[in-house]
MOPAC internal coordinates of N, CA, C and O (Angstrom, degrees):
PM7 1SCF
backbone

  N    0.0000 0     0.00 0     0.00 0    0    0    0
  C    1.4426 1     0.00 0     0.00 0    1    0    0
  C    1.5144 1   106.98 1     0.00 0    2    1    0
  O    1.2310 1   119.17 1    -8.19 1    3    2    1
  N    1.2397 1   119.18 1   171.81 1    3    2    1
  C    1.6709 1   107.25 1  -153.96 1    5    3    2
  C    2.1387 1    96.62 1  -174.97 1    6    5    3
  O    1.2310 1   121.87 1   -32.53 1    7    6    5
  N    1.3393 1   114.03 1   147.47 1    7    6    5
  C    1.5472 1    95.32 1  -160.74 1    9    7    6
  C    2.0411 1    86.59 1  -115.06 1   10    9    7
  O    1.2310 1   135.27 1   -24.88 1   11   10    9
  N    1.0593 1    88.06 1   155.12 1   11   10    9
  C    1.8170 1    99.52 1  -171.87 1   13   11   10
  C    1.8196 1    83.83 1  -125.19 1   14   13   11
  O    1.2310 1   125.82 1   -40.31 1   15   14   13
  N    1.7346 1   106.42 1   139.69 1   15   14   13
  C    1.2838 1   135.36 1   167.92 1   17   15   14
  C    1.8693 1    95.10 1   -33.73 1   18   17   15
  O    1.2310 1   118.40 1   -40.89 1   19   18   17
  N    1.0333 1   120.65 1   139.11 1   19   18   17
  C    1.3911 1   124.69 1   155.11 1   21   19   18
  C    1.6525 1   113.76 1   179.44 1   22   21   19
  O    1.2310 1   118.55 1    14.78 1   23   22   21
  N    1.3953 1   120.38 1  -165.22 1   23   22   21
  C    1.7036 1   107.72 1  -172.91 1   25   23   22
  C    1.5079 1   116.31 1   -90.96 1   26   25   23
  O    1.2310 1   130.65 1    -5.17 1   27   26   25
  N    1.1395 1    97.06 1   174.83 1   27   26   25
  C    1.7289 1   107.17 1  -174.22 1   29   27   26
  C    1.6413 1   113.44 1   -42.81 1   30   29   27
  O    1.2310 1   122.32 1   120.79 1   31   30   29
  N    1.3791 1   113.15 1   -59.21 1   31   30   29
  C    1.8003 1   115.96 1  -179.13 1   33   31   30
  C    1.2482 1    96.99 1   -71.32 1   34   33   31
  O    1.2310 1   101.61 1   159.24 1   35   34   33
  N    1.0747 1   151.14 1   -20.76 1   35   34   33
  C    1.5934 1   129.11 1  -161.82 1   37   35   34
  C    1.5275 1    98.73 1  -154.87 1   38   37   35
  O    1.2310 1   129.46 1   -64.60 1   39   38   37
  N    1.6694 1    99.37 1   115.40 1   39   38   37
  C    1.7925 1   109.12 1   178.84 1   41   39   38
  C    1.5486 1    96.72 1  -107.36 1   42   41   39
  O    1.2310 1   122.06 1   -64.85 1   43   42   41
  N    1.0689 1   113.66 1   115.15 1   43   42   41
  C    1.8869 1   120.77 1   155.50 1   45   43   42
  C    1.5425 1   106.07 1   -70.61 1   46   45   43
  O    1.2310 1   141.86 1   -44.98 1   47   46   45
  N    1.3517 1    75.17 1   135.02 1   47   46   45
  C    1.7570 1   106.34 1   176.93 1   49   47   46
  C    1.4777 1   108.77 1  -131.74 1   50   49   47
  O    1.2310 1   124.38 1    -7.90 1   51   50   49
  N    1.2942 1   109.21 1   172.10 1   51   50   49
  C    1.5739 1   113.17 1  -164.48 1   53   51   50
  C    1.7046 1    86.81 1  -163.80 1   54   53   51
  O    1.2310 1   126.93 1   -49.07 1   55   54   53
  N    1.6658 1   104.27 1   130.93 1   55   54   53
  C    1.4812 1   136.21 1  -175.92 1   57   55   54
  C    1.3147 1   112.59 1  -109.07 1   58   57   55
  O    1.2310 1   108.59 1   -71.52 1   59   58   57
  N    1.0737 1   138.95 1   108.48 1   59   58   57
  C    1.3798 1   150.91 1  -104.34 1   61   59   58
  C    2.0471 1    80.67 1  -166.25 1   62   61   59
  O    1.2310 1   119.38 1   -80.63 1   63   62   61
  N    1.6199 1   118.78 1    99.37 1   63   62   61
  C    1.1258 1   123.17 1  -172.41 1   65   63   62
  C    1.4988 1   105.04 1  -137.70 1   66   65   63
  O    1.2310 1   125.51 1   -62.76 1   67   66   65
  N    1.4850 1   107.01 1   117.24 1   67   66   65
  C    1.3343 1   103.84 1  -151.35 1   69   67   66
  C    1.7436 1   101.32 1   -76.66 1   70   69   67
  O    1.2310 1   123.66 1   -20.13 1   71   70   69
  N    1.4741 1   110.59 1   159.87 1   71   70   69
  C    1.4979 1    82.16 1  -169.34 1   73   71   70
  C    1.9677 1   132.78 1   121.53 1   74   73   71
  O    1.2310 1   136.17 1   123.16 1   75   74   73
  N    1.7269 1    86.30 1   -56.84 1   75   74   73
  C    1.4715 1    97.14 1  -140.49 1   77   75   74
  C    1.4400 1    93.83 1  -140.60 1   78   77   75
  O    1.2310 1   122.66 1   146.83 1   79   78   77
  N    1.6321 1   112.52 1   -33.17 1   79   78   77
  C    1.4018 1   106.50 1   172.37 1   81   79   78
  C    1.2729 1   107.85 1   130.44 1   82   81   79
  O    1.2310 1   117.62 1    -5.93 1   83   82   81
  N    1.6068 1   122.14 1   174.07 1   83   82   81
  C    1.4728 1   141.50 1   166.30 1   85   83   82
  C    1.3890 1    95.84 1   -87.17 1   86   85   83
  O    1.2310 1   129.21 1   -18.28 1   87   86   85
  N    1.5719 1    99.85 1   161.72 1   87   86   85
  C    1.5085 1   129.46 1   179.77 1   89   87   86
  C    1.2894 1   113.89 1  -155.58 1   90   89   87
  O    1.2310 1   108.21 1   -50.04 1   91   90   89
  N    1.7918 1   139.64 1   129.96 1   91   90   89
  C    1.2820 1   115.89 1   173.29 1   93   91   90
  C    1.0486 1   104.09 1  -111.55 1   94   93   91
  O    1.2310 1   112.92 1     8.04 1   95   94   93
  N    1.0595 1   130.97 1  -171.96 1   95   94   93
  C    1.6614 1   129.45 1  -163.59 1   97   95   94
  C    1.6840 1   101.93 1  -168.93 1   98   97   95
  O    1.2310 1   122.34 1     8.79 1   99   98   97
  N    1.3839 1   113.13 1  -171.21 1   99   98   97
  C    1.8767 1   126.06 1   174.13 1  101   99   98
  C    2.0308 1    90.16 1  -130.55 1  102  101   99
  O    1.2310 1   125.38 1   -31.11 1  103  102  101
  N    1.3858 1   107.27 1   148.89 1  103  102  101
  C    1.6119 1   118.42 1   137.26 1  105  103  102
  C    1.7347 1   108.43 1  -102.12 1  106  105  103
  O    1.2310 1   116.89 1   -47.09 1  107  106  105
  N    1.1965 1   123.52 1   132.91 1  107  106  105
  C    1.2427 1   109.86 1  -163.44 1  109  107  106
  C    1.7633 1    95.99 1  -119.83 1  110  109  107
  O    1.2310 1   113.70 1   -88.17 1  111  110  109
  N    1.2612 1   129.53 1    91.83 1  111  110  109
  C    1.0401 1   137.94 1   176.42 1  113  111  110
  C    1.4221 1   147.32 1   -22.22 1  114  113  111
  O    1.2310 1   131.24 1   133.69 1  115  114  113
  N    1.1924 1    95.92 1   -46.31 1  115  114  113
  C    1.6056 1   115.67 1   148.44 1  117  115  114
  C    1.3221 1   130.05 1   -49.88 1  118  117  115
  O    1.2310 1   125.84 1   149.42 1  119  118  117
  N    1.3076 1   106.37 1   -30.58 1  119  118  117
  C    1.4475 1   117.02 1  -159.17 1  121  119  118
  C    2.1687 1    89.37 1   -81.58 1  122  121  119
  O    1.2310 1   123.76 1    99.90 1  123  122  121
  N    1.0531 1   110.40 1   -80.10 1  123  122  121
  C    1.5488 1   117.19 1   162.44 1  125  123  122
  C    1.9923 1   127.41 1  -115.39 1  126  125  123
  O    1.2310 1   137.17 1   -88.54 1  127  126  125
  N    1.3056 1    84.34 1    91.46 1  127  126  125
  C    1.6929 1    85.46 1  -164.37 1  129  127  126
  C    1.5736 1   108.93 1   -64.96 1  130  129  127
  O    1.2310 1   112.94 1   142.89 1  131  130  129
  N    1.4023 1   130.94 1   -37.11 1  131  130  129
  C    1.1699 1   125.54 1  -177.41 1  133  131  130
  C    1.7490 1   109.57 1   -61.67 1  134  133  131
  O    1.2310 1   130.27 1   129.98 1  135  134  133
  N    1.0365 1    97.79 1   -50.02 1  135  134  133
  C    1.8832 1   102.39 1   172.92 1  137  135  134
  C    1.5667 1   117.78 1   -50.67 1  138  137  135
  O    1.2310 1   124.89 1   126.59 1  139  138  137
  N    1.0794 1   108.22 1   -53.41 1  139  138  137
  C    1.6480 1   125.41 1   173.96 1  141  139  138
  C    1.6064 1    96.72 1   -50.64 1  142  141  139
  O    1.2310 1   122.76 1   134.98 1  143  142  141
  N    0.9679 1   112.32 1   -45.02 1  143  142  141
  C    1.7086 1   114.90 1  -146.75 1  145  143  142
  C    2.3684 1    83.34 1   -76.39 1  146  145  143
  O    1.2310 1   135.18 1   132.35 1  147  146  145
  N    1.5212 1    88.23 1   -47.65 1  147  146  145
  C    1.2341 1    81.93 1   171.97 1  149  147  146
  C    1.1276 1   157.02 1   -51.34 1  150  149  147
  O    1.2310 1   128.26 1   134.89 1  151  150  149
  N    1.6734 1   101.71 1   -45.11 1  151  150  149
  C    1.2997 1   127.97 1   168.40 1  153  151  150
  C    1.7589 1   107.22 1   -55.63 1  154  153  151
  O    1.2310 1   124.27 1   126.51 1  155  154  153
  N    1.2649 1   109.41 1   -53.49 1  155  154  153
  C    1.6608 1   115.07 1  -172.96 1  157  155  154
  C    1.4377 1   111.97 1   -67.73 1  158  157  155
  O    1.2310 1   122.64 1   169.34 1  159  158  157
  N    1.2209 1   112.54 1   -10.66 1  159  158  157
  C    1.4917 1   114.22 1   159.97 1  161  159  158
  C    1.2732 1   133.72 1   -88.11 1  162  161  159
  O    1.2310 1   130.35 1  -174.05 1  163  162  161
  N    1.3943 1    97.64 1     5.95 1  163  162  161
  C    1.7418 1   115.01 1  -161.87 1  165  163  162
  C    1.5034 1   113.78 1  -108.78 1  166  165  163
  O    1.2310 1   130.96 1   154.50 1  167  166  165
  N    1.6673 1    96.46 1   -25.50 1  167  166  165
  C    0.9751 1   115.29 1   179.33 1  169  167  166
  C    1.8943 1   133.17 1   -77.23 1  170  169  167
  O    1.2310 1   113.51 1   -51.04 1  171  170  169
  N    1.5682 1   129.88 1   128.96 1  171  170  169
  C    1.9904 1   102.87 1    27.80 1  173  171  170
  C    1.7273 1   111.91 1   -86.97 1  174  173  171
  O    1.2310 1   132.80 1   -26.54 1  175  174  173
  N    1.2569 1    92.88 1   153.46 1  175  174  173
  C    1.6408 1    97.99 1   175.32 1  177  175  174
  C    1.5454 1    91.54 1  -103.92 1  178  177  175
  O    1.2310 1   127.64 1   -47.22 1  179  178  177
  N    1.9120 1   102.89 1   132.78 1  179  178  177
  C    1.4980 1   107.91 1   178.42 1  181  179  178
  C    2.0029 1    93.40 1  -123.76 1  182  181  179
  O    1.2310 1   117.32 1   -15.61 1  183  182  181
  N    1.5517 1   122.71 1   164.39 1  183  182  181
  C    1.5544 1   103.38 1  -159.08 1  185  183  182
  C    1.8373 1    95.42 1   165.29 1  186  185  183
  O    1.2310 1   120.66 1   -28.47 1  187  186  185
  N    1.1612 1   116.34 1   151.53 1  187  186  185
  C    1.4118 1   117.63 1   166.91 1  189  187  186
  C    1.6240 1   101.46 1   -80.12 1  190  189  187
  O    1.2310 1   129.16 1   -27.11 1  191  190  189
  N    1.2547 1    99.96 1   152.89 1  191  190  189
  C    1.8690 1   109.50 1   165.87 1  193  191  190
  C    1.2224 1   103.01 1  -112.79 1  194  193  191
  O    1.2310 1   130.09 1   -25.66 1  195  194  193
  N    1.7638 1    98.14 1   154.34 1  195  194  193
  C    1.6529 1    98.44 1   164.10 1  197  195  194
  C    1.5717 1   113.29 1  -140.28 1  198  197  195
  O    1.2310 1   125.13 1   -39.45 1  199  198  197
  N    1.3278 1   107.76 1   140.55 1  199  198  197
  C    1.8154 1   103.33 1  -162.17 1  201  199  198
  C    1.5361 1    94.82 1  -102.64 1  202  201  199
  O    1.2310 1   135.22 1   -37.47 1  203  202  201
  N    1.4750 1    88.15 1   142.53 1  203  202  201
  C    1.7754 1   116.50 1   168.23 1  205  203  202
  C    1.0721 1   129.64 1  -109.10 1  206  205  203
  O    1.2310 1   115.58 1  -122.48 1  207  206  205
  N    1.4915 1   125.99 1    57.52 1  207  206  205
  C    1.4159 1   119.67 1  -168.96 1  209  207  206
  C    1.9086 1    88.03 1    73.40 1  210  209  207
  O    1.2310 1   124.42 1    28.45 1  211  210  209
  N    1.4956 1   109.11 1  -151.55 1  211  210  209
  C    1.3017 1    93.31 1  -154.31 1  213  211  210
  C    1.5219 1   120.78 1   -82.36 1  214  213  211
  O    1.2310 1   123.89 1  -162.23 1  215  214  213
  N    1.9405 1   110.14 1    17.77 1  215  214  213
  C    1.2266 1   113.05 1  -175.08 1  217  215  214
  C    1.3206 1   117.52 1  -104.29 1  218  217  215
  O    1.2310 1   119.95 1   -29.74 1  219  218  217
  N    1.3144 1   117.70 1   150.26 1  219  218  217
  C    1.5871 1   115.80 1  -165.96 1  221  219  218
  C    1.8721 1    92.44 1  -122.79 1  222  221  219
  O    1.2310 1   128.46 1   -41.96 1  223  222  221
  N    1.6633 1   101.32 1   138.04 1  223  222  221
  C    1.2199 1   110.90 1  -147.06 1  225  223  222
  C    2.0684 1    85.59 1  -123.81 1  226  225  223
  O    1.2310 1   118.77 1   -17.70 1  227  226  225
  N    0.9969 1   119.94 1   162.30 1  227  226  225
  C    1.6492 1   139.84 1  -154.89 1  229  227  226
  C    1.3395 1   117.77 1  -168.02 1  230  229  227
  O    1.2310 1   120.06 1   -44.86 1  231  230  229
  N    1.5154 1   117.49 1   135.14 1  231  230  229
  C    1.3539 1   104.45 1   170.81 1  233  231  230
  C    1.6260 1   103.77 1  -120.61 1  234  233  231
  O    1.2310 1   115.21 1   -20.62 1  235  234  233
  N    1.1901 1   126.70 1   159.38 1  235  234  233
  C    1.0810 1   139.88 1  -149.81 1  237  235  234
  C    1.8390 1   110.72 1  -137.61 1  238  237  235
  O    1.2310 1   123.14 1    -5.28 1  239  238  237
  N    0.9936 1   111.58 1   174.72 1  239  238  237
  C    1.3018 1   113.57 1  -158.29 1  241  239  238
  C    2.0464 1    99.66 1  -116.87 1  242  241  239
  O    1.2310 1   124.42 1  -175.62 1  243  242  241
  N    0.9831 1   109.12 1     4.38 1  243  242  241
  C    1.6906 1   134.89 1  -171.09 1  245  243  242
  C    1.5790 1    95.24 1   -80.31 1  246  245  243
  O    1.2310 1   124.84 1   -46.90 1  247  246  245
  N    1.0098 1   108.31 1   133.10 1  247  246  245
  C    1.4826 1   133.13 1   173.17 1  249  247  246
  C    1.3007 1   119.15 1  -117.72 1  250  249  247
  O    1.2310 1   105.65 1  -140.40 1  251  250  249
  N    1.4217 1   144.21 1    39.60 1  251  250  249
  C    1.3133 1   135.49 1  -158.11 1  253  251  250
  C    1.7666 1   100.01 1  -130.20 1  254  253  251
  O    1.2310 1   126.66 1     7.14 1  255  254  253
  N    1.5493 1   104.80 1  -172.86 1  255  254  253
  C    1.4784 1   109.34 1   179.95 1  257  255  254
  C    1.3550 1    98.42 1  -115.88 1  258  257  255
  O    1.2310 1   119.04 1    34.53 1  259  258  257
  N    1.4149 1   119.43 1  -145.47 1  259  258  257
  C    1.2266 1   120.77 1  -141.40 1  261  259  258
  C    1.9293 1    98.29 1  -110.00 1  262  261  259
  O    1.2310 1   112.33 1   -23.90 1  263  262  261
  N    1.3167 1   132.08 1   156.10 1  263  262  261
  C    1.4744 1   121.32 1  -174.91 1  265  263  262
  C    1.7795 1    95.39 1  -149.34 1  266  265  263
  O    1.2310 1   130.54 1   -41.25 1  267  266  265
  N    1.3141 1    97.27 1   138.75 1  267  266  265
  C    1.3719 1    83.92 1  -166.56 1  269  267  266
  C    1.5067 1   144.69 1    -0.50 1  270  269  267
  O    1.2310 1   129.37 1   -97.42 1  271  270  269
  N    1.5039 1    99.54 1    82.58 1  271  270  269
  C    1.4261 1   131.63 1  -171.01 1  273  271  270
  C    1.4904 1   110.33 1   -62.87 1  274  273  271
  O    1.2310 1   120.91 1   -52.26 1  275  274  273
  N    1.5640 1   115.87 1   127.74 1  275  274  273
  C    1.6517 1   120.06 1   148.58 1  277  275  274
  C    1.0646 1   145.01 1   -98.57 1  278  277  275
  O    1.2310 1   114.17 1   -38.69 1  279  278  277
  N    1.3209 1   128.64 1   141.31 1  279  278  277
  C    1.5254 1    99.06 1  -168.14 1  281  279  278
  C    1.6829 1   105.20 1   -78.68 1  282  281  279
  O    1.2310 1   119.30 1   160.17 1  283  282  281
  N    1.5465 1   118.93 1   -19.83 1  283  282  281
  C    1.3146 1   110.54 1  -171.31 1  285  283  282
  C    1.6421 1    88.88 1  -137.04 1  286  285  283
  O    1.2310 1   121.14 1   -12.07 1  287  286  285
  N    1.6597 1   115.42 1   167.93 1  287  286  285
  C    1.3621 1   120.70 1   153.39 1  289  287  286
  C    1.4722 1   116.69 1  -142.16 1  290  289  287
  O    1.2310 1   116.74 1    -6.97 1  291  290  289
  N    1.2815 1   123.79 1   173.03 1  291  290  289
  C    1.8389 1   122.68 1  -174.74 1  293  291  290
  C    0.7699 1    92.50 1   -61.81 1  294  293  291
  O    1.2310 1   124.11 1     2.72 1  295  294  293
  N    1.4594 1   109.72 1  -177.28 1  295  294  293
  C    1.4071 1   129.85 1  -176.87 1  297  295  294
  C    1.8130 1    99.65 1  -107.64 1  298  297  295
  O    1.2310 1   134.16 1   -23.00 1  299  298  297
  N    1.6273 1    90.22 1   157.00 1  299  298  297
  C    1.2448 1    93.91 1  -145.99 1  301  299  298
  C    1.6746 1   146.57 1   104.41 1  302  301  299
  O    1.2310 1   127.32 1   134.17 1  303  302  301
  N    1.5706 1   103.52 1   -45.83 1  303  302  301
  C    1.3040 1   121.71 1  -164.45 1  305  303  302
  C    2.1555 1   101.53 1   -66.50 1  306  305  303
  O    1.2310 1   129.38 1   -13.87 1  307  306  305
  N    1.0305 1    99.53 1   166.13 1  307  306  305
  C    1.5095 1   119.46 1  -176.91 1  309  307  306
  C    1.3953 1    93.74 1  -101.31 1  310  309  307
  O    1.2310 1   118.60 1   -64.96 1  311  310  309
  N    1.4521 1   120.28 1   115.04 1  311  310  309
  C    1.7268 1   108.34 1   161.91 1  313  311  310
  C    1.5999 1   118.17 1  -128.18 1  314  313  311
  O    1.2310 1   116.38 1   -14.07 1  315  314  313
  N    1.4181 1   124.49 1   165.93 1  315  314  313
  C    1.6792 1    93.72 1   175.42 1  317  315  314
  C    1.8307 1    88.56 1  -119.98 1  318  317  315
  O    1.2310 1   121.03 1   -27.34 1  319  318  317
  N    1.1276 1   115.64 1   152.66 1  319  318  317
  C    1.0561 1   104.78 1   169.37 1  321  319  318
  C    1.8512 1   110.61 1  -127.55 1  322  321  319
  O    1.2310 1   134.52 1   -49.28 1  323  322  321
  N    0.9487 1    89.51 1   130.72 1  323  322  321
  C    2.1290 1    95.17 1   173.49 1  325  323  322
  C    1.0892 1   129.71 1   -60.11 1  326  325  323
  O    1.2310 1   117.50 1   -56.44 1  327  326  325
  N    1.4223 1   122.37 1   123.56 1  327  326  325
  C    1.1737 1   121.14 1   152.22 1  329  327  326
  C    1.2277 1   127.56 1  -119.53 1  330  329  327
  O    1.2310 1   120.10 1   180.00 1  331  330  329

């Protein structure tokens, strides 16, 4: 994952899966700013993926708990989830 120029609430990123293809996407700041803040510091994140049916799964170098948690999101959406 890798961060592309964009505005303060919303950083585009682009997922770069060897294989399978590019993808661009938003982190949308508002939504969880400490995570965001994290992730963009983490970055680039390099890592095996693993697909779930149509979700593609990453591990990350993030150590944190949970920040305004969902139990579900659209499809599409960027989420990180903790372990």
């Amino acid at each position: 994952m890798t961060e592309e120029k964009s505005g303060i609430s919303r950083l585009k990123v682009k997922f770069i899966i060897e294989g399978l293809g590019e993808v661009e996407g938003e982190l949308v700041r508002f939504l969880a700013p400490r995570t965001v803040d994290l992730i963009v510091r983490s970055l680039p994140i390099e890592g095996r993926a693993a697909l779930w049916k149509e979700e593609v799964y990453f591990e990350t170098p993030i150590k944190m708990g949970e920040e305004k948690a969902r139990a579900t999101v659209e499809a599409g959406t960027i989420a990180f989830w903790p372990m």
